[in-house]
N, C-alpha and C positions, 0 to 999 in steps of 0.2 A: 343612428345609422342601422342597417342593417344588412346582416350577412348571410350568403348563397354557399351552400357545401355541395355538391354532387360526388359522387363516387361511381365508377365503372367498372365492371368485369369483363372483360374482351374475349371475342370466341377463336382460339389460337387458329390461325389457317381461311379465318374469314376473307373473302375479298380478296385471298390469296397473298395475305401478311399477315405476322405474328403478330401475340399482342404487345409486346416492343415496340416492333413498329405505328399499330393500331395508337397506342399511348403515347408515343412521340408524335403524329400527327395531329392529334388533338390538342398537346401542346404547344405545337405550333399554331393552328389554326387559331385558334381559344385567344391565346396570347396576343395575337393579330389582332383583334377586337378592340385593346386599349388603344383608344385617341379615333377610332372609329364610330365608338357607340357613345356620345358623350354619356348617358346614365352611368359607366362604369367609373368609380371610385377606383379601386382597384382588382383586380384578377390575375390570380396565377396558377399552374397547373402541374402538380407536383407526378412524377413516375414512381413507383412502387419498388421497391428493392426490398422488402420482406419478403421472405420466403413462407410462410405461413397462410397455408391453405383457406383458413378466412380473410384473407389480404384482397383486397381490391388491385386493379392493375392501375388506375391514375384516381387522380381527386383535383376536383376543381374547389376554387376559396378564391370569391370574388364579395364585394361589397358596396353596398349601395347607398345613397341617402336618405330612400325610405324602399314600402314594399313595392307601390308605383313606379318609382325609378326601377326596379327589377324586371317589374312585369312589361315594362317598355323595350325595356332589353331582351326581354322572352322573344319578342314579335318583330324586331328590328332585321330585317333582310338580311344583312349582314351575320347575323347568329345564325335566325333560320339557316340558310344556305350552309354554314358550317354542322348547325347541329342535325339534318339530311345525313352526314356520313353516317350516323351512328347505327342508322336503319339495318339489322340484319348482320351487327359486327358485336352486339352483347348480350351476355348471359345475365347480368344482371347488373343492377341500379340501387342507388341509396341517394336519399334526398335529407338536408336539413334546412330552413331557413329559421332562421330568430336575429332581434335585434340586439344590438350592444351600445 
């Protein structure tokens, strides 16, 4: 199997929402994807409650069957169209993928 990590920092006031709000619609959205994308195993999209200036404001932990099944979910309309929000609402990204 293998697993997708992403991490976001959200630019407060982007889009004219906090990043609160920003990280609750991506949990939302994101969330939405299971039983739409069949490649996803599973995915969930944690909020940040650290207060610690190297803290990310959300984390996605999703999981696939291999790295194929991932990169099909990259491309998948359904993602695309949610991952479009992200344009212009963060300051920064953290990527992990490896298998277990």
């Amino acid at each position: 199997m293998f697993k997708h990590i992403v991490m976001w920092r959200f630019i407060d006031g982007a889009g004219g929402k906090s990043k609160g709000e920003h990280a609750q619609w991506v949990k939302e959205h994101l969330e939405a994807l299971v039983g739409v994308i069949p490649e996803i195993m599973s995915l969930e999209v944690g909020i940040n409650v650290c207060s610690a200036g190297t803290a990310y404001d959300a984390v996605l932990v999703s999981t696939f069957e291999t790295p194929e099944a991932m990169e099909a979910y990259k491309v998948h309309p359904a993602h695309v169209e949610v991952a479009g929000y992200f344009k212009g609402i963060t300051e920064g990204r953290a990527e992990a993928d490896y298998f277990i």
